[in-house]
C-alpha positions as YAML, in Angstrom:
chain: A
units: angstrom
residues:
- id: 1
  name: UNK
  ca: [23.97, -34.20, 0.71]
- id: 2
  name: UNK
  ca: [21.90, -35.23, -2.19]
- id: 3
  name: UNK
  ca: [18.72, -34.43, -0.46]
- id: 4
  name: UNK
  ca: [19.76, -31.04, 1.37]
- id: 5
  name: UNK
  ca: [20.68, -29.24, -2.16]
- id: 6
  name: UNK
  ca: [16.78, -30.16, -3.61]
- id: 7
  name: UNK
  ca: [15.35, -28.68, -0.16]
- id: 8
  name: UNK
  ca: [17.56, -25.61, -0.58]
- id: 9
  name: UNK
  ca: [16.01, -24.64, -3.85]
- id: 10
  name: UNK
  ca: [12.87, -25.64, -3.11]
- id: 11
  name: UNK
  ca: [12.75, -23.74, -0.02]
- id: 12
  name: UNK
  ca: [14.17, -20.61, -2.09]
- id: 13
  name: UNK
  ca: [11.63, -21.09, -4.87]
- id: 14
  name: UNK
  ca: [8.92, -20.81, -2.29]
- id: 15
  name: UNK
  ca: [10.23, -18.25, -0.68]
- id: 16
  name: UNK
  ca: [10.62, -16.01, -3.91]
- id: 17
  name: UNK
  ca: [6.87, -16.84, -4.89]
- id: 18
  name: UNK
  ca: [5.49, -15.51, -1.37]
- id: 19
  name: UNK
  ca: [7.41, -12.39, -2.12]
- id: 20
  name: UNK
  ca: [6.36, -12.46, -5.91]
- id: 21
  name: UNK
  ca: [4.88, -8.89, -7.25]
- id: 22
  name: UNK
  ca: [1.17, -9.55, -8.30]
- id: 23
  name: UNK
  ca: [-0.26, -7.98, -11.23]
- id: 24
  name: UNK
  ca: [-4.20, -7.97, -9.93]
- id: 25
  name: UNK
  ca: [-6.60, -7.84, -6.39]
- id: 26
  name: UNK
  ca: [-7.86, -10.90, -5.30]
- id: 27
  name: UNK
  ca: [-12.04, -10.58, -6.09]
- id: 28
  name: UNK
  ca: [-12.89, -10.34, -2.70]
- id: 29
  name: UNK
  ca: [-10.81, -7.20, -2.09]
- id: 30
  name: UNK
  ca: [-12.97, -4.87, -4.58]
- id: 31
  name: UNK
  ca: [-16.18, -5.00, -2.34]
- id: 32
  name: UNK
  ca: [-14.54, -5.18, 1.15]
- id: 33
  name: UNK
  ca: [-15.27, -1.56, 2.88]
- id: 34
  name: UNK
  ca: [-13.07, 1.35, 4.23]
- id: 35
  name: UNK
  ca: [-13.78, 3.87, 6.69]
- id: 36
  name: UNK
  ca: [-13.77, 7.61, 4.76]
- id: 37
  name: UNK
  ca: [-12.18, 10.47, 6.78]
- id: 38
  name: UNK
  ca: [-16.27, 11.49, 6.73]
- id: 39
  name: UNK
  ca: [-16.79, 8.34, 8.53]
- id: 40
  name: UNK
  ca: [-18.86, 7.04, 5.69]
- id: 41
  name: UNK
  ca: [-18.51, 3.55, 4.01]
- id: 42
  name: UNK
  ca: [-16.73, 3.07, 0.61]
- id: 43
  name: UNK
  ca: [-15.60, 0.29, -0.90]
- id: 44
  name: UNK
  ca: [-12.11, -0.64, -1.88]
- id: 45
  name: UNK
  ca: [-13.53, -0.96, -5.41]
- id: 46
  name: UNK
  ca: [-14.75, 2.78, -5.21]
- id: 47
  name: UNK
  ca: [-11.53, 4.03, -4.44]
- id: 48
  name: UNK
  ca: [-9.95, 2.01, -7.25]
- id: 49
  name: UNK
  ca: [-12.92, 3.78, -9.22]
- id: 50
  name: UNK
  ca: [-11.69, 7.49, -8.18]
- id: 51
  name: UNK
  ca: [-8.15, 7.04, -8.78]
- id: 52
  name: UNK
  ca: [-8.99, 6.10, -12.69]
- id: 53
  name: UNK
  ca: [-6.85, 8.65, -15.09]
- id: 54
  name: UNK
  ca: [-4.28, 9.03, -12.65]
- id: 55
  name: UNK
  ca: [-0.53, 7.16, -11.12]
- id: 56
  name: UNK
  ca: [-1.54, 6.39, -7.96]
- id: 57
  name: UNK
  ca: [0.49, 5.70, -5.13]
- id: 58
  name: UNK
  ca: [-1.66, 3.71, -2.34]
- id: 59
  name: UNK
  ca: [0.80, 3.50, 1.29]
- id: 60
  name: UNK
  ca: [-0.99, 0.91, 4.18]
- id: 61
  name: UNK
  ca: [0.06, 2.55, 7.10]
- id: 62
  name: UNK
  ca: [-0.33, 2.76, 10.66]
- id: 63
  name: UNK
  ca: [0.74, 5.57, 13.09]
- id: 64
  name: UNK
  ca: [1.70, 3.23, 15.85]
- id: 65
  name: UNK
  ca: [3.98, 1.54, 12.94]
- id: 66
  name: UNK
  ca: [7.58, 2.75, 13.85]
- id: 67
  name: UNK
  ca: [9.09, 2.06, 10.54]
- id: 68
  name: UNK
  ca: [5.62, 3.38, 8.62]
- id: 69
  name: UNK
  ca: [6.68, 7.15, 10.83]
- id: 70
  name: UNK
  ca: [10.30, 6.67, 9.77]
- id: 71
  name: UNK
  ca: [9.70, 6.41, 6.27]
- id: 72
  name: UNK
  ca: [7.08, 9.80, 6.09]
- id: 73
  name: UNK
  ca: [10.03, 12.18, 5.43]
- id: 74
  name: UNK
  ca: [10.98, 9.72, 2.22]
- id: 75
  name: UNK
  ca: [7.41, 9.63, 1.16]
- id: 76
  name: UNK
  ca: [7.24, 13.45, 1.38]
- id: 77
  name: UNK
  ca: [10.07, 13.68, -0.74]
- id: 78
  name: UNK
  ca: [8.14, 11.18, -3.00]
- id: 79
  name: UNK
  ca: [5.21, 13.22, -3.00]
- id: 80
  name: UNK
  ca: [7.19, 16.83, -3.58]
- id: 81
  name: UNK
  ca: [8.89, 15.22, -6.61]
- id: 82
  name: UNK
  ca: [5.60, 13.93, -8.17]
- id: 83
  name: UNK
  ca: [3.13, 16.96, -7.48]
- id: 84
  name: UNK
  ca: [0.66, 15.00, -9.82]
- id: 85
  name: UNK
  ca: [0.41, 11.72, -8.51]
- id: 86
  name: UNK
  ca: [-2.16, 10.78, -6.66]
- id: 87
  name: UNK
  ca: [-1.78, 9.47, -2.98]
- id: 88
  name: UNK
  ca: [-4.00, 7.11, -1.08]
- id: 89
  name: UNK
  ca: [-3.32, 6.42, 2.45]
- id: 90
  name: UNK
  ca: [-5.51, 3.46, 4.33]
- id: 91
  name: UNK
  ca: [-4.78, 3.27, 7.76]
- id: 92
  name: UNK
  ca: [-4.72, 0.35, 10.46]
- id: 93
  name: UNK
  ca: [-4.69, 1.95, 13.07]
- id: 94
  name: UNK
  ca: [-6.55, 0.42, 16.28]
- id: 95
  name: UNK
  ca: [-9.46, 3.21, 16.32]
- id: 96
  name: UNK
  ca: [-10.69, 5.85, 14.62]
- id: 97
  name: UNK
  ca: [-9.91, 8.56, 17.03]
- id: 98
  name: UNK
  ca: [-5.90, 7.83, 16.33]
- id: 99
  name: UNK
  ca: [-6.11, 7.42, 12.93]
- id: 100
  name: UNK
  ca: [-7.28, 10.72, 12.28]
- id: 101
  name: UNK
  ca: [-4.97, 11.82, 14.93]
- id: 102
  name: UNK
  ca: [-1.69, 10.61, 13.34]
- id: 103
  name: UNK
  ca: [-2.57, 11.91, 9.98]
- id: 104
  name: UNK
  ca: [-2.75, 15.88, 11.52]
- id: 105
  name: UNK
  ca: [0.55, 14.74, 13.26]
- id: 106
  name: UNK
  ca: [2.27, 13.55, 10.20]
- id: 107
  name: UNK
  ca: [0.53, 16.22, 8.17]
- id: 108
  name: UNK
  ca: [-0.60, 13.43, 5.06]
- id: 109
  name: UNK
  ca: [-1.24, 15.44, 1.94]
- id: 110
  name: UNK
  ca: [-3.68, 12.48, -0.31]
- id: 111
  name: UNK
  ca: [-7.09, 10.74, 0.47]
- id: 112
  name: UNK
  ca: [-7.50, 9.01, 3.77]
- id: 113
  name: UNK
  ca: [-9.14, 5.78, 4.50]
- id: 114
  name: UNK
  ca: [-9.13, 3.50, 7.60]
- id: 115
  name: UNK
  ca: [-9.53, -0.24, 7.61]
- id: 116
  name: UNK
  ca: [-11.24, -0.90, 11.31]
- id: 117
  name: UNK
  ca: [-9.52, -4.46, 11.79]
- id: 118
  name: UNK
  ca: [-6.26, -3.88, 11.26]
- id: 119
  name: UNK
  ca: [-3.99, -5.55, 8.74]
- id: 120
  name: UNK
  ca: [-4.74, -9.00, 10.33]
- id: 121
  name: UNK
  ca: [-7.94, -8.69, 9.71]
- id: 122
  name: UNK
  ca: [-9.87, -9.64, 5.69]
- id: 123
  name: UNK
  ca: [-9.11, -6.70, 3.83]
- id: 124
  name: UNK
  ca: [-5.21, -7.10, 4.76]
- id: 125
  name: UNK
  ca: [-5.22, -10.37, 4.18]
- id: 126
  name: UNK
  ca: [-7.27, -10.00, 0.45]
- id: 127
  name: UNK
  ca: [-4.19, -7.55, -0.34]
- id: 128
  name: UNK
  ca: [-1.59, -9.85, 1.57]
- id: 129
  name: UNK
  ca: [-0.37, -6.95, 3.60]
- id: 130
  name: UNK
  ca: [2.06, -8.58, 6.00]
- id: 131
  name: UNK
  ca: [4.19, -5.51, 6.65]
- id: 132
  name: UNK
  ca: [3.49, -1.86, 6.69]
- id: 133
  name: UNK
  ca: [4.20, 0.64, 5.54]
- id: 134
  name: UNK
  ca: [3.31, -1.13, 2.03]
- id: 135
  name: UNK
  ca: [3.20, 0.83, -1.17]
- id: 136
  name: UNK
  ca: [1.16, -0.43, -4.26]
- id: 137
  name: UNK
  ca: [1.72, 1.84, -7.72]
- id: 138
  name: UNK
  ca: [-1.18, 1.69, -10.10]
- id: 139
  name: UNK
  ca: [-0.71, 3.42, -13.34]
- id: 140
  name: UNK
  ca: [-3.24, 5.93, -15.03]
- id: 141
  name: UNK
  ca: [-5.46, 2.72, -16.03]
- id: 142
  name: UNK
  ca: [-5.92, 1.11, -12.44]
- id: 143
  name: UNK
  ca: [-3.51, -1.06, -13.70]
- id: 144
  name: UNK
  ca: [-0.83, -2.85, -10.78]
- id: 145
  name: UNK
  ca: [2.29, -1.55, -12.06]
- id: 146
  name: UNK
  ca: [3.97, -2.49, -8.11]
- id: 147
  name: UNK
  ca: [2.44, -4.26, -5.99]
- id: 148
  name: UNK
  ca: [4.98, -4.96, -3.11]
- id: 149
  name: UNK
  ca: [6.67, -2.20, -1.79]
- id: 150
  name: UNK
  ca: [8.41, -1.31, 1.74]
- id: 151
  name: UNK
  ca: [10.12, 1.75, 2.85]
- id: 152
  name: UNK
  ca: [13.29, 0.46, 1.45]
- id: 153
  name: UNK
  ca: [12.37, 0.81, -2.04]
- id: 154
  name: UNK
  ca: [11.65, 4.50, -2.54]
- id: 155
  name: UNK
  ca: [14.40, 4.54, -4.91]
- id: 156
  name: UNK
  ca: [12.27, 1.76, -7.17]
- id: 157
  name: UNK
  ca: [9.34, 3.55, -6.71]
- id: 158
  name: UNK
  ca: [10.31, 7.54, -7.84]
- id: 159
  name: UNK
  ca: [12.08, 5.55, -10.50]
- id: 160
  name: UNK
  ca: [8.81, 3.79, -11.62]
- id: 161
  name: UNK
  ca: [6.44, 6.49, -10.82]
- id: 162
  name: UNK
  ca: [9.10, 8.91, -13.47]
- id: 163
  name: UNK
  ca: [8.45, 6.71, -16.02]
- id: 164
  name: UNK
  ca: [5.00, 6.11, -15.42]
- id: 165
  name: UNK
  ca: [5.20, 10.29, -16.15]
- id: 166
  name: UNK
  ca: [5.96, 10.26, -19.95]
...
């Protein structure tokens, strides 16, 4: 008994730091490249780069991701409640054919970008994206204000993004 109760909390403490909210990218994230909806290069960095001034919202997403098309009526509510944040969608989607595909069939209002090898591949693991749909918030200064959220936590995130607001 002595030795199960240590295990328990160790196990727990581990646990909780694997789910921990980070406050930065991981270096090797910022030059790592996406696939425009232009099909032109741009790195992760530049994106950061054009979302400077502005709450951003970024959603990792897939449209063969059951739960990331379950949560799109949620994240249009999101959206209609904060007409001035700025959404970024990046996409895993197996080819570039569907990802341009599911965003005319879930009619995505925000900037587009595709990541060609899937979440398994180095940019999701530089952003330790193990689920989709993931939301990150970054506040007017690029700064990571959430860094881990699912489609549970809409609630958390139009509460953070109205106070991000004043």
């Amino acid at each position: 008994m002595k030795r199960i109760i240590p295990t328990i909390v160790l196990l727990l403490v581990i646990s909780a730091c694997g789910n921990a909210q980070r406050n930065n990218f991981k270096e090797e994230a910022f030059k790592m490249t996406l696939k425009a909806e232009n099909n032109t290069d741009i790195a992760f960095q530049d994106i950061l780069n054009k979302s400077k001034g502005k709450v951003t919202v970024i959603e990792f997403w897939a449209s063969w991701c059951s739960d990331c098309v379950k949560a799109m009526p949620d994240l249009k509510r999101m959206q209609a409640a904060h007409p001035n944040v700025n959404f970024v969608f990046i996409s895993f989607d197996k080819s570039l054919e569907k990802w341009i595909a599911g965003i005319e069939r879930h009619e995505l209002k925000g900037t587009q970008y595709w990541s060609p090898e899937g979440m398994k591949g180095a940019f999701g693991q530089a952003l330790d994206i193990d689920w989709i749909p993931r939301y990150i918030i970054l506040d007017k200064n690029g700064k990571i204000i959430t860094y881990r959220a699912i489609e549970k936590d809409f609630e958390a995130m139009n509460n953070t993004l109205t106070k991000l607001k004043s």
